[in-house]
C-alpha positions in Angstrom: 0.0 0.0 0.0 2.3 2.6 -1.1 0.0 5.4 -0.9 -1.3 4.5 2.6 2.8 4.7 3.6 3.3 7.7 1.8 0.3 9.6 3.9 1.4 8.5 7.3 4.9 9.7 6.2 4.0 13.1 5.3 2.2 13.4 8.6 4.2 12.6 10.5 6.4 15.0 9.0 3.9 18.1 9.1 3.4 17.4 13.0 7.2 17.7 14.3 8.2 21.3 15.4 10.8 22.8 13.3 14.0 22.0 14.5 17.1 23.8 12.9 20.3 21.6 12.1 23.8 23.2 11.6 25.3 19.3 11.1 24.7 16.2 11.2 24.8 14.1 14.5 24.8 11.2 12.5 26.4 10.0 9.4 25.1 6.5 7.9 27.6 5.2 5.1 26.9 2.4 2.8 29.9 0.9 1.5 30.7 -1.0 -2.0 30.3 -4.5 -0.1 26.8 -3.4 0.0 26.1 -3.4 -3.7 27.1 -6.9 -3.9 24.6 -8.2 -1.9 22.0 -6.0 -2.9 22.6 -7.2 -7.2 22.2 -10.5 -5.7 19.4 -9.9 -3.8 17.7 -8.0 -6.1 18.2 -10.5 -8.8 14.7 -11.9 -8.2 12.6 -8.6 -8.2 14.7 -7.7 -11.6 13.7 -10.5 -13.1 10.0 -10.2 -11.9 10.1 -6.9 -13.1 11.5 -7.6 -16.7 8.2 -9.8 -17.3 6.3 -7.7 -19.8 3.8 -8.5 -21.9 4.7 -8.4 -25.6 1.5 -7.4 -28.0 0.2 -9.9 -31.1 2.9 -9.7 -33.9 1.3 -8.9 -37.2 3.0 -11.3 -39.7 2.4 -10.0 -43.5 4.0 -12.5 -45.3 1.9 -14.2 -47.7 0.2 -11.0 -48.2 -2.3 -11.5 -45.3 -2.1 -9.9 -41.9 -1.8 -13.1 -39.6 -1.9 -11.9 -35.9 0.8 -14.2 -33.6 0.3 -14.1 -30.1 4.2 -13.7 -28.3 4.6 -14.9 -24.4 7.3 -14.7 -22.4 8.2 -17.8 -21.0 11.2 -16.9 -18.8 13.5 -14.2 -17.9 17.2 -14.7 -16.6 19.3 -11.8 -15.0 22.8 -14.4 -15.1 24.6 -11.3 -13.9 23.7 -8.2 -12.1 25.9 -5.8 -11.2 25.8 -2.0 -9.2 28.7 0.1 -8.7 28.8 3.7 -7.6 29.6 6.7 -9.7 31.4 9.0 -7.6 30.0 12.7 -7.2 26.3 11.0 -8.9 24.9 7.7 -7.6 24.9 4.0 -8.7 25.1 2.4 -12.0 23.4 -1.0 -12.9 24.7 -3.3 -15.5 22.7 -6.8 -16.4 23.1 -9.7 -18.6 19.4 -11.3 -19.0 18.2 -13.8 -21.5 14.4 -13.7 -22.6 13.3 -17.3 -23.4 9.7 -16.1 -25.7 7.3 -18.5 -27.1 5.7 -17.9 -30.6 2.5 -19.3 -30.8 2.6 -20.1 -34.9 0.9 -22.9 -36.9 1.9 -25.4 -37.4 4.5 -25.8 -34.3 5.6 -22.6 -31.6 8.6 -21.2 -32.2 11.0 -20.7 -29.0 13.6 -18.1 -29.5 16.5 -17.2 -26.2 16.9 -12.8 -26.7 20.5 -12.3 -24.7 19.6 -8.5 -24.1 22.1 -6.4 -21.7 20.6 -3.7 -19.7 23.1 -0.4 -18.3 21.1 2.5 -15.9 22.5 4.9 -14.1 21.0 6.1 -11.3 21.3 9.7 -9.4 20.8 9.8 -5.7 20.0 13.2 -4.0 18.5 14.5 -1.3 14.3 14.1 -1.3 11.9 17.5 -0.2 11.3 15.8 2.7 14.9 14.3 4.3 15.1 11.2 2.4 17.2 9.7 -0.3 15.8 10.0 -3.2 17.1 7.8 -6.3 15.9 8.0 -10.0 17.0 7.0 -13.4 18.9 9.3 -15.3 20.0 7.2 -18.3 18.7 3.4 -19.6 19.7 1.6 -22.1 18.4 -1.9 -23.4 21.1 -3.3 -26.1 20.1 -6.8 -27.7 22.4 -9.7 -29.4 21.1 -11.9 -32.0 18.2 -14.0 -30.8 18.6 -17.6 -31.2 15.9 -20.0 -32.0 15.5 -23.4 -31.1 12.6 -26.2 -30.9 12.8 -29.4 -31.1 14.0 -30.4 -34.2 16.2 -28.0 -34.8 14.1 -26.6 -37.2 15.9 -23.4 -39.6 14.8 -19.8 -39.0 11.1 -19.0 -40.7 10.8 -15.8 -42.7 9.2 -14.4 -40.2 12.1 -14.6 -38.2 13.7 -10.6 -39.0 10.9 -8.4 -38.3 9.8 -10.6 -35.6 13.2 -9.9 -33.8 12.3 -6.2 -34.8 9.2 -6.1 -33.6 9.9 -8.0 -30.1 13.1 -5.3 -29.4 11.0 -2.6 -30.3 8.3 -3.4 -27.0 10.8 -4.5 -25.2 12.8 -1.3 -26.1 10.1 0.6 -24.8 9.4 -1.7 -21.9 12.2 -2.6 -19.8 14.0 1.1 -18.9 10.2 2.3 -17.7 10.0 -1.4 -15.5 13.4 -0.6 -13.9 12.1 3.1 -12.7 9.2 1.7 -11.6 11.5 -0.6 -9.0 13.4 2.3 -8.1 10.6 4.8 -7.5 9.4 1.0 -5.1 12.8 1.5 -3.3 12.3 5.3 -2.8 9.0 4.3 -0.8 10.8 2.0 0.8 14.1 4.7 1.7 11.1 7.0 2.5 10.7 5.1 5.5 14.3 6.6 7.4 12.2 9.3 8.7 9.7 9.5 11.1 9.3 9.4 15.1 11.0 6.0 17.0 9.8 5.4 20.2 12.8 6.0 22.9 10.4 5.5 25.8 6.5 6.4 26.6 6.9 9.9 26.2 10.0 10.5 24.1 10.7 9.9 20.0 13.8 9.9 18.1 13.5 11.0 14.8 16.5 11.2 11.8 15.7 12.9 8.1 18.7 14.0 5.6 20.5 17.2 5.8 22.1 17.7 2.5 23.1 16.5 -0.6 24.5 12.6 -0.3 28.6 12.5 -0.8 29.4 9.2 -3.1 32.7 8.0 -3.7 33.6 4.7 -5.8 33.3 2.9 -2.7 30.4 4.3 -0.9 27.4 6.2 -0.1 27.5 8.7 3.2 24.6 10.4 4.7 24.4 13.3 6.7 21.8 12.6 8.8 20.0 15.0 11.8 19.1 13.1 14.6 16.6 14.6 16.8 15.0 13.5 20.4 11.5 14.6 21.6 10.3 14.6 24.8 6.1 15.3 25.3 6.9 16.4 21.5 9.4 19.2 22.2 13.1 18.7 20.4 16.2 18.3 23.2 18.5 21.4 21.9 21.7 21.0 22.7 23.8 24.4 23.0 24.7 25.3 19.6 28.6 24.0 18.7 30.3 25.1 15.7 32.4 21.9 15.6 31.4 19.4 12.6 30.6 16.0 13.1 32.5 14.0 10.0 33.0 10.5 10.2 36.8 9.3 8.7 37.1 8.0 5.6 38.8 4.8 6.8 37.1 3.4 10.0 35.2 0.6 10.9 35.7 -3.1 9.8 37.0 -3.9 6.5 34.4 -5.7 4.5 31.8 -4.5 6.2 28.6 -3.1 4.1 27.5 -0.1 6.3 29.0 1.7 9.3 27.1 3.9 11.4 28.6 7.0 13.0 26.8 8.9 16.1 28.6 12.4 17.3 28.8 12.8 21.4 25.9 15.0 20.5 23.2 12.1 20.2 24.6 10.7 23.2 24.0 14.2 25.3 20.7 14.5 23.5 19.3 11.1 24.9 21.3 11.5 28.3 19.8 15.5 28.9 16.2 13.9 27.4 16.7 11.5 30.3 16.9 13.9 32.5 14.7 16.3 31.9 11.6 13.4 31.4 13.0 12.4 35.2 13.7 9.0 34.4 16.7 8.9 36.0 15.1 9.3 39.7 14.7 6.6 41.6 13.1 5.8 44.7 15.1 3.2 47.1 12.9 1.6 49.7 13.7 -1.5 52.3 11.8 -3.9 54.2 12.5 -4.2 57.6 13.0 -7.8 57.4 15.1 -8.0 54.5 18.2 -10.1 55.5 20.5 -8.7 52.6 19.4 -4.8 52.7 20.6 -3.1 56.1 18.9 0.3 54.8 17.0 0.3 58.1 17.5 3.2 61.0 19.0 0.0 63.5 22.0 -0.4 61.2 22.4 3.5 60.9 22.3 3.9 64.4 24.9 1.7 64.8 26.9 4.3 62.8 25.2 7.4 63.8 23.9 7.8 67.5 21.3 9.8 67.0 19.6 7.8 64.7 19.5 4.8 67.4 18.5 7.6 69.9 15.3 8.7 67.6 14.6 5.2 66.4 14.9 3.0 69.6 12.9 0.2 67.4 13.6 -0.3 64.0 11.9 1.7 61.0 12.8 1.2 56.8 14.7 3.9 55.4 14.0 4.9 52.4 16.6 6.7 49.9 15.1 9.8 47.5 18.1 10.2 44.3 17.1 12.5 42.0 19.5 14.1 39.8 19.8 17.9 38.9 22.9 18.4 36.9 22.9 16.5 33.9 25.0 13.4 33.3 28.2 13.8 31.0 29.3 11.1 28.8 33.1 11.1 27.6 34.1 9.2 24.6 38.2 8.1 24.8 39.6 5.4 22.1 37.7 2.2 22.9 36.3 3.7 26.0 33.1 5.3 26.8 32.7 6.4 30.8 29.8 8.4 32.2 29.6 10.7 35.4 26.7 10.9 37.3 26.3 13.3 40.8 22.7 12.4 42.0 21.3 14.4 45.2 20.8 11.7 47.7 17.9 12.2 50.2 17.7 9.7 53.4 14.2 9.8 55.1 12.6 7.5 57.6 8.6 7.1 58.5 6.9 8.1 61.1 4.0 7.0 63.0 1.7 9.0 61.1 3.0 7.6 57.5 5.0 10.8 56.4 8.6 10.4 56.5 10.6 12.5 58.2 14.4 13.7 56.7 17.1 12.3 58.3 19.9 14.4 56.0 21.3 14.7 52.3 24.2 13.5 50.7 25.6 14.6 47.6 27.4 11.9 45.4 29.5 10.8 42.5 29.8 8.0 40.7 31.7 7.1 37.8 30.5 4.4 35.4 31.8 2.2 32.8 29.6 2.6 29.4 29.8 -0.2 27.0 27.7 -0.5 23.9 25.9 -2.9 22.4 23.8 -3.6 18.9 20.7 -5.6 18.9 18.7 -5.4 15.5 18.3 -2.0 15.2 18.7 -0.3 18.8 21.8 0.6 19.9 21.5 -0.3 23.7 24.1 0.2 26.8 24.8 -1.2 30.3 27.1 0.4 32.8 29.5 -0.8 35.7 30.5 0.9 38.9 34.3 2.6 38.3 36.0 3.4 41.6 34.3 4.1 44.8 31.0 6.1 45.1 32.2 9.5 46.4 29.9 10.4 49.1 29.8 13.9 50.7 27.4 15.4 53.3 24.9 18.1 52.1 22.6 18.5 55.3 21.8 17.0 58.4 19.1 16.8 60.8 21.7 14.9 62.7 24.1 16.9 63.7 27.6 16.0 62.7 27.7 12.7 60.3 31.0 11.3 59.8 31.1 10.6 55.8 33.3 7.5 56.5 31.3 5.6 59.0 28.7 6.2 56.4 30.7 5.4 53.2 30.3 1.6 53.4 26.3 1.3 54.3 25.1 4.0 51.8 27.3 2.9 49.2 26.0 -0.6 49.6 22.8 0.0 49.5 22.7 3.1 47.1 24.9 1.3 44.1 23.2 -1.9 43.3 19.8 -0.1 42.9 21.2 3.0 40.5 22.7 0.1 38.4 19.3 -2.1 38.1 17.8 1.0 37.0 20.2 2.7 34.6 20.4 -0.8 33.1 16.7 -0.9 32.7 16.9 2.2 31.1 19.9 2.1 28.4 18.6 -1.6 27.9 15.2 -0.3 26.2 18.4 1.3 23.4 17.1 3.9 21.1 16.8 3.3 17.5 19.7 3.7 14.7 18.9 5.1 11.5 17.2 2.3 9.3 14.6 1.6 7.0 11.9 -1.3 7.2 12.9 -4.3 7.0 17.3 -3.4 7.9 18.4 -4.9 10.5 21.9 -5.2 11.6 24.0 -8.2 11.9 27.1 -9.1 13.8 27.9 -5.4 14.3 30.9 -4.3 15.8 31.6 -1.3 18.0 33.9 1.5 17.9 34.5 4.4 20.1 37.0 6.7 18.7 38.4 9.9 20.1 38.0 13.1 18.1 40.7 15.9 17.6 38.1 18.0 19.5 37.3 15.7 21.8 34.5 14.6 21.1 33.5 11.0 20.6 31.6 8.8 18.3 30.4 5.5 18.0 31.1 3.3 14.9 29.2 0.1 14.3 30.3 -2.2 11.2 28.2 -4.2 9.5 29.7 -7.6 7.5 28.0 -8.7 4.3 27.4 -12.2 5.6 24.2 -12.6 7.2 22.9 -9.4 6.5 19.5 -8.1 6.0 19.1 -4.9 4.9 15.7 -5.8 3.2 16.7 -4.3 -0.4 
């Protein structure tokens, strides 16, 4: 239903706020590899495509206009090949044989057409952030048909201006067959853009920023990648710096390699933020045997707790984070900093909870980076100690060390569940239906200004990029 896909596209589009974009934050590239498994996976639609019908001959020999009725039986593409153009798009060279039946009295004739098939193909940047590819040139260039049946038999008369007349439709035929299966793929490309879901109230949503750059041994995209939260872009302060992906990185052989600027990764680490998902509530129950977050095992550190508390009570732990979390990209490293505001409150007998006192903390985290289909998801590990410094207390003095071992027990395994939880739900890569990636592999590359990005590679076997 291309027309159903093409409406929901340009809504979607008409309903996002208009976000400005100095440079990419993303850069997709599609390398040569690519083109090899997409002529052999694109042999079949070719050759269902190349099925035309041919119309009734009108034979005049014999002085009377005999109508013969032409089928094609079968059509071969034995080679297909794609190679890019640099500074244009992709050219397409075929070898296809046309096995045609002649239905003429008193036996069919069966004649093989070897016909090879060149079309060169521009890709450019679509009105509405896509790629956009289209035929520029096509050409259809026949040999000498051969006939065969089963004797053997010799050429009729016919034979000449049935070969003329057969070349002619197909002449006609085959060039407007092959832009109708590229203006297919552009509904199909026309898919990059749109809203992903990140989480229940935030979208991610990538379109084209300029003019593709093609080489003879790939494809790059400059591609804006914004977040939404409640359907209002995360802006990022405005950097002059331009995101450009090397020309040699990733894995050799592999058909695509993704490139994400440190941008994205502040993007979805400030939306975060901002849509408070990375709060957290940490409760106890009092008879939890492996949890001493409970006012008897404070006051065993702090007197005053035992003196308020004479009989146990749950505490419960408030972390919510005001400064934003910072992400730092270093050669095959990726760390993050976060410095939560730590609350510590107990209950009272009339179910509020009454503030014990604050702590403010740091913890430094290990980021590593994973690909699954077509989210790019992440898991963190503890690096260090979590620093722990008093805020405010209700108290009186607190002594941060007697402390340090309790609340950084019982704060560190709950922050990890949850940050887990949260970079495990991954937010979406740049794709189209039906791509997904395969075997990636990462890459986390340091910048001359610092900046980071992240590189996955994409090997031609196993693939599916759904072309």
């Amino acid at each position: 239903m291309p027309g159903a896909c093409g409406l929901g596209l340009l809504l979607t589009l008409l309903l996002l706020p208009m976000v400005s974009a100095s440079r990419p934050g993303t850069v997709f590239r599609l390398n040569k590899e690519v083109l090899s498994y997409a002529a052999e996976a694109g042999k079949a639609p070719l050759q269902r495509a190349l099925q035309v019908t041919v119309p009734l001959f009108l034979d005049r020999s014999g002085g009377v206009f005999q109508p013969t009725r032409i089928q094609i039986l079968n059509v071969d593409v034995s080679h297909l090949r794609l190679t890019f153009v640099a500074n244009f798009g992709i050219r397409l060279s075929a070898a296809t044989n046309f096995t045609l039946k002649i239905f003429r009295d008193p036996e069919p004739l069966h004649l093989l057409l070897p016909t090879a098939l060149l079309a060169d193909t521009s890709v450019e940047q679509g009105s509405i952030g896509t790629p956009l590819v289209s035929i520029s040139s096509c050409f259809s260039i026949f040999d000498k048909a051969i006939v065969f049946d089963g004797r053997n038999s010799t050429a009729p008369a016919m034979l000449a201006p049935l070969q003329s007349h057969i070349k002619a439709v197909l002449q006609s035929k085959l060039c407007l067959r092959i832009s109708n299966l590229v203006q297919g793929l552009n509904v199909h490309l026309g898919t990059l853009i749109g809203l992903s879901p990140v989480g229940p109230e935030s979208q991610v949503c990538y379109s084209m920023i300029n003019t593709p750059t093609i080489t003879n041994d790939y494809i790059s995209l400059d591609i804006n990648a914004v977040l939404f939260l409640l359907g209002r872009p995360i802006v990022l302060p405005v950097d002059t710096t331009p995101f450009v992906l090397p020309q040699h990185v990733g894995t050799k052989g592999a058909m695509a390699t993704v490139g994400l600027s440190q941008d994205l990764f502040d993007s979805a680490i400030m939306l975060l933020q901002k849509a408070g998902a990375l709060n957290l509530d940490v409760t106890a129950q009092l008879n939890s045997s492996n949890n001493p977050l409970n006012t008897s095992v404070l006051g065993q550190l702090i007197p005053e707790v035992a003196r308020q508390f004479p009989e146990p009570m749950p505490l419960v732990l408030k972390v919510r984070l005001g400064a934003t979390p910072t992400v730092t990209f270093r050669t095959n490293n990726a760390t993050m900093r976060l410095q939560p505001f730590v609350e510590v409150l107990a209950p009272t007998s009339n179910s509020a909870f009454q503030y014990l006192f604050s702590l403010n903390v740091v913890v430094n985290l290990s980021l590593q980076l994973s690909v699954s289909k077509v989210r790019l998801r992440g898991t963190t590990s503890v690096l260090g100690n979590v620093q722990l410094t008093v805020a405010s207390s209700n108290l009186g003095f607190i002594d941060t060390d007697h402390v340090q071992t309790v609340m950084g027990e019982v704060f560190e395994k709950p922050l990890l569940d949850h940050l887990n939880a949260l970079l495990g739900m991954g937010i979406a890569l740049p794709h189209v239906v039906n791509l997904q990636y395969v075997t990636p592999e990462i890459f986390i590359q340091e910048t001359r200004t610092g900046s980071g990005y992240f590189s996955a590679g994409f090997p031609t076997a196993g693939t599916g990029l759904g072309l």
